[in-house]
N, C-alpha and C positions, 0 to 999 in steps of 0.2 A: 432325805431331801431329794436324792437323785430318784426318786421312787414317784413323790411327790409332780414333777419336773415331768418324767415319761406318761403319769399317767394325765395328765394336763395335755400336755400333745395328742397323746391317743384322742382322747378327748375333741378337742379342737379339730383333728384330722377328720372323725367319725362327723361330725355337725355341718364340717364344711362337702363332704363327698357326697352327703344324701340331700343335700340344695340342689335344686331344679337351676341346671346351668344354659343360661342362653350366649351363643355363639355370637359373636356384633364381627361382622368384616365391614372393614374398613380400609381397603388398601387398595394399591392396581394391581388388576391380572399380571401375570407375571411376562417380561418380557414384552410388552405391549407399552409403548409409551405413549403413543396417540387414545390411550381406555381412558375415560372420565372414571373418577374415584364411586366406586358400588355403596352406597351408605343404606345397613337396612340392619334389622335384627332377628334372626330365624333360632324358635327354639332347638336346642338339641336333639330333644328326642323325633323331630320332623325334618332331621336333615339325612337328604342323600349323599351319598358319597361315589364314587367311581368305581365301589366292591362291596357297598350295605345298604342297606336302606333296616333304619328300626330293628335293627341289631339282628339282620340275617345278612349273612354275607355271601355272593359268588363264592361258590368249592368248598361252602359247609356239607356236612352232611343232613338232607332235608329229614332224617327222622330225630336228629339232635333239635328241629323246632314242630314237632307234627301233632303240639299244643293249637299250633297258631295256622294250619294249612289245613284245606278242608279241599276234599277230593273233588273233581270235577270228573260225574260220569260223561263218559262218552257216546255221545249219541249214534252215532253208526258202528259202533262195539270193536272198531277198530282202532288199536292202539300205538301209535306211532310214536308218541310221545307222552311220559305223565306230567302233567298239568293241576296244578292244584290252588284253590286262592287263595291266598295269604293276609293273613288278619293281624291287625295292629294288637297290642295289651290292652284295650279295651273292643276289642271285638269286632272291630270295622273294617271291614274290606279296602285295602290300601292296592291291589293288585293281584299281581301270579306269578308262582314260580315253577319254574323248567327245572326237570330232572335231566343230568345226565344221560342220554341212551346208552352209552359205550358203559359204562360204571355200575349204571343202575341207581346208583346211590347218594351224588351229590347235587349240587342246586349250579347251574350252568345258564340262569338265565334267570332275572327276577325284571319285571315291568310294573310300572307302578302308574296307577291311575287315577290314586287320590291327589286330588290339587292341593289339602296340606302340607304334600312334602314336597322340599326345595332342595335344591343344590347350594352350597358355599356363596353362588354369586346372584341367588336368589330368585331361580330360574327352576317351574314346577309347572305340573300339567297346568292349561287356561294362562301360560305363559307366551309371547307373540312367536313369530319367525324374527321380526324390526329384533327385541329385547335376546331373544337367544343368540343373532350376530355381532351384537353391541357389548354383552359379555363373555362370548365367546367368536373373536374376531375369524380364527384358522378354521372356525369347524368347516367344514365340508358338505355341502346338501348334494345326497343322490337320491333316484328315482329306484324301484324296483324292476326290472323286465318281469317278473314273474306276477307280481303282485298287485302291482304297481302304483307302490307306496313310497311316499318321500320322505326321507329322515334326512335330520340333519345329524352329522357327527361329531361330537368337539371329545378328542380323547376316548375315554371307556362309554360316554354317554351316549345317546341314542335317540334325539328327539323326534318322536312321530310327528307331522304335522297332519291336520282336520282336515279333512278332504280335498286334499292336494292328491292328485293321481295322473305319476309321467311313466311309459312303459318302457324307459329306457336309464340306464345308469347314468350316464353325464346329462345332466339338465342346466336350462339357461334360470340361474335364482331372481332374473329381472323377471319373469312370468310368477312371481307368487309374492301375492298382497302379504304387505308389513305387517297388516293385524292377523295375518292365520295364525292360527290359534295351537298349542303344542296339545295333541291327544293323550299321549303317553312319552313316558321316559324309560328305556330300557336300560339297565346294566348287565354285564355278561362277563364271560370268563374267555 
């Protein structure tokens, strides 16, 4: 009977893990009592996180996925950094991942450029500047001097915005239209 009993569980356990699980938030941002409630529904295998995206994480080691990254020659043969794209389980170009210099060996920087993938509060590339403030209130927009490019920062994330270009770190974020539109999403280590 007790035989019976385990293998019914095993059972039941095995049916329910390999169901295609979708993530529903439902709640307010944390610490934020003035956030209107996020209602949406983002599959799982399309969600970012703050250290994975599609199940490569910041400080894996990139040849533990070198299935799914496809090298990026360098056109002036100078190698500052590897660079290589990184492709979903079915084959599509979702972004790129950074190799560690100092190590050689681990993933120190993944950016993701497909508008599939979302964060928790349902904020992905072709997502606003207005929608990325609104779910994340504290993030912080600065400029590049070097580059000069503006991200916004809420935590590990790292929203590029579409051609916004201030040549200084502190920036006034009343100069940058509600609908610019987010390029890229960085995650890093």
């Amino acid at each position: 009977m007790r035989n019976w009993i385990l293998i019914m569980l095993l059972t039941l356990a095995s049916f329910t893990s390999c169901k295609n699980q979708k993530k529903t938030s439902n709640q307010l941002a944390s610490n934020y009592d003035n956030t209107s409630y996020v209602d949406f529904e983002i599959d799982a295998k399309y969600l970012i996180t703050e250290v994975e995206v599609d199940g490569v994480k910041v400080g894996d080691s990139y040849k533990s996925h070198s299935k799914r990254l496809e090298k990026i020659d360098n056109k002036n043969g100078k190698e500052i950094f590897k660079r290589f794209n990184l492709l979903n389980k079915d084959d599509e170009k979702i972004g790129f991942v950074y190799i560690n210099s100092f190590d050689k060996k681990s993933i120190n920087k993944i950016e993701i450029t497909s508008p599939k993938y979302k964060t928790d509060k349902g904020i992905g590339v072709g997502s606003t500047f207005e929608e990325v403030k609104e779910n994340y209130p504290n993030s912080e927009t600065h400029g590049s001097e070097i580059e000069g490019r503006t991200t916004l920062m809420a935590g590990d994330y790292h929203f590029l915005l579409e051609g916004v270009f201030f040549n200084s770190y502190q920036i006034d974020e009343s100069k940058i239209n509600p609908s610019t539109k987010i390029k890229m999403i960085t995650i890093r280590k």
